[in-house]
N, C-alpha and C positions, 0 to 999 in steps of 0.2 A: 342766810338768804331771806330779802325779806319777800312777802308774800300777803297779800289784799286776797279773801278768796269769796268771791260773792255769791248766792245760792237763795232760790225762794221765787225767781220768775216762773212765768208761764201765761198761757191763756186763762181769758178770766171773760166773766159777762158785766156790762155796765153794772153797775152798782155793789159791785163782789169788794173781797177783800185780799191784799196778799202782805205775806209777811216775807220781806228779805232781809236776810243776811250775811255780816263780811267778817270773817275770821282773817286776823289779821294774825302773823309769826313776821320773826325776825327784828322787832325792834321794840321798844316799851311803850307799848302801846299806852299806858297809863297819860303820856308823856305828852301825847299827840289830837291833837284838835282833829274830829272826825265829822266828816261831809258827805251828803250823796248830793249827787248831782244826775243828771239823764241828759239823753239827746234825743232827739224823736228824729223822723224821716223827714232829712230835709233841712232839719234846724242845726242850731250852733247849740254844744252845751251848756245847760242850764243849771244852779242850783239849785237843788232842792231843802235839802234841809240841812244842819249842821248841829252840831252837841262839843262843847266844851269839853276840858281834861275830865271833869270832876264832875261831871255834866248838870253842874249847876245852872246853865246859859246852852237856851235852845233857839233856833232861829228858824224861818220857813218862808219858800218863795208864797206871794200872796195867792196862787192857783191851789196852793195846795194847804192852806191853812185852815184847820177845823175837822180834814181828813187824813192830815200823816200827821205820823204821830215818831220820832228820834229818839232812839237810847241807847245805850252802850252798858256792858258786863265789864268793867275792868279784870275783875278773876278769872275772865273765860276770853278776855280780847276778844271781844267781837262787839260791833256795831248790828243795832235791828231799824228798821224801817216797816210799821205800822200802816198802811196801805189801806186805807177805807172809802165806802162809795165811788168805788174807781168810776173815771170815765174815758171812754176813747181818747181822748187828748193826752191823756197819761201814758197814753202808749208809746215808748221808749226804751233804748238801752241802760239802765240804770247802772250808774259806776258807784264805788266806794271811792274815797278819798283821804288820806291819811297828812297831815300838814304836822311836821314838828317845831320845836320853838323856835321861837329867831327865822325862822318858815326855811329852818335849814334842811330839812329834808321834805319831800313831797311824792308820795308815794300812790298807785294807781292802781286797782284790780282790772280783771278782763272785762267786766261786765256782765249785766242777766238781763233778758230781753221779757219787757212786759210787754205785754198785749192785751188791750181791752175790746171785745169784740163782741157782738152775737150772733 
């Protein structure tokens, strides 16, 4: 069964930091190109960052480039998202995203709700 499990939201104050997380089972994950992406209130989802197999090749929406920071543990399957100098505009449902080759499979966690507030 495969499973995206994402963890590390919460409330946070401007300029904070948060570190999320997506443990991924059921598939090789080694194998599979890994994304976050968010929705905020209101909006259509957005990418936010993305990391290669091998995670040679890192990419990032230009809102958030300089403060998130994408990596991935192949021996522990899991994706991290680095979360720095938040600002209320980052406040959103933050999804993992799992893409395999040939973009034969596409797979999706529940989501973690940031919040940036004071």
């Amino acid at each position: 069964q495969v499973q995206l499990v994402e963890s590390g939201g919460g409330l946070v104050q401007p300029g904070g930091s948060l570190r999320l997380s997506c443990a991924a089972s059921g598939f090789t994950f080694s194998n599979y190109r890994m994304s976050w992406y968010r929705q905020g209130p209101g909006k259509e989802r957005q990418l936010v960052a993305r990391i290669t197999t091998a995670a040679r090749l890192t990419s990032y929406a230009d809102s958030v480039k300089g403060r998130f920071t994408i990596s991935r543990d192949n021996a522990k399957k899991t994706v991290f998202l680095q979360m720095n100098n938040l600002k209320p505009e980052d406040t959103a449902v933050y999804y993992c995203n799992a893409l395999g080759p040939l973009a034969a499979n596409d797979y999706w966690g529940q989501g973690t709700q940031v919040t940036v507030s004071s």
